[in-house]
N, C-alpha and C positions, 0 to 999 in steps of 0.2 A: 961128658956130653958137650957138644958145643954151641953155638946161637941158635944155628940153622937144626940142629935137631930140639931144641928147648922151647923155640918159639909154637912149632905147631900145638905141643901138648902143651903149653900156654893158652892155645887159641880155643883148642878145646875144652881146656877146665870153664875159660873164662863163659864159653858158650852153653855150658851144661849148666852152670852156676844160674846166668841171666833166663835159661831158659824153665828151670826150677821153679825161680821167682814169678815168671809168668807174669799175667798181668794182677797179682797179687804185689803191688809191689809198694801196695799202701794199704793202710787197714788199722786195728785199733791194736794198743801194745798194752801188756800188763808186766808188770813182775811179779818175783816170788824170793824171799828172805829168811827170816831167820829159822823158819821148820824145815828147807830143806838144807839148812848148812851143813857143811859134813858130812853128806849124804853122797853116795857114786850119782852120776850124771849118765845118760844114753851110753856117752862115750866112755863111760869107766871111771872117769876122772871124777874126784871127791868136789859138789859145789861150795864155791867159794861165793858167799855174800858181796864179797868186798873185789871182787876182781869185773873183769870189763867180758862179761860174758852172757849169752842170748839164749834161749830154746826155740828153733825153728824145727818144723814139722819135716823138712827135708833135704833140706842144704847138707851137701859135706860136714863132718866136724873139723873146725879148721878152718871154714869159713868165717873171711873177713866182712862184717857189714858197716853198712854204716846205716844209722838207726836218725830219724831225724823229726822232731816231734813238730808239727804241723802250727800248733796252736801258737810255741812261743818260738818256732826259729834255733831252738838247741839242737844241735846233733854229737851225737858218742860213736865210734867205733866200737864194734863188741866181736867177740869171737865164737861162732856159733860151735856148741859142746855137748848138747842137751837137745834133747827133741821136746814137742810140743807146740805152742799151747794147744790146750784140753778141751778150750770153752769157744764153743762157734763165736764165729765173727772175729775173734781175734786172729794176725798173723804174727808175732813174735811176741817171747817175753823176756824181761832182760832182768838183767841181778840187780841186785840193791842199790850199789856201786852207780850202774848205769842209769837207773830210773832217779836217783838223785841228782845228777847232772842232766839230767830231761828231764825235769821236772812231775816227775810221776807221781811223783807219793802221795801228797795229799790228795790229788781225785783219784790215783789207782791205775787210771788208765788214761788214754789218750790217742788223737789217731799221728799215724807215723809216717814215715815216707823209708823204704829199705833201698838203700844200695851195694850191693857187692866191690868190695874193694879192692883192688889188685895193686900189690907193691912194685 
């Protein structure tokens, strides 16, 4: 493929992605650990606790976000794998991994700021 054919279905991922998001594009995040380790994910794929990964309700799998927690200013990159979350009000939930670097764990949850990331 060359630029000129790579750029439009770039343009289009990038616009079904943002447009997904909606104006959901903040809201409250939880995670989920060690009951579901080792378990398949939406996508097939076995979760990993310990890896930089999300459950969104309808983004690609494969989707880049980036997760950014409101309250202290941290943000993670995660890669969405896993559909969900289950529990109204929330919009993402992210691994172990990532909700320790956002500070999630001890209150559980927190409100987020999502952005789609494109390399």
């Amino acid at each position: 493929m060359t630029k000129s054919n790579i750029l439009p279905l770039l343009s289009c991922c990038f616009l079904v992605a943002c447009q997904t998001l909606g104006t959901g594009m903040a809201g409250k995040a939880s995670y989920y650990a060690q009951q579901y380790h080792g378990r398949p994910t939406a996508s097939g794929e076995l979760y990993n606790m310990y890896a930089m990964t999300a459950a969104h309700p309808n983004l690609p799998f494969g989707t880049l976000l980036r997760v950014t927690n409101l309250q202290n200013g941290r943000s993670v990159i995660v890669r969405v794998n896993d559909r969900g979350p289950y529990k109204a009000g929330r919009v993402v939930d992210v691994s172990l991994a990532a909700a320790e670097q956002l500070g999630l764990i001890l209150p559980g949850t927190a409100e987020v700021r999502l952005e789609v990331v494109l390399d």
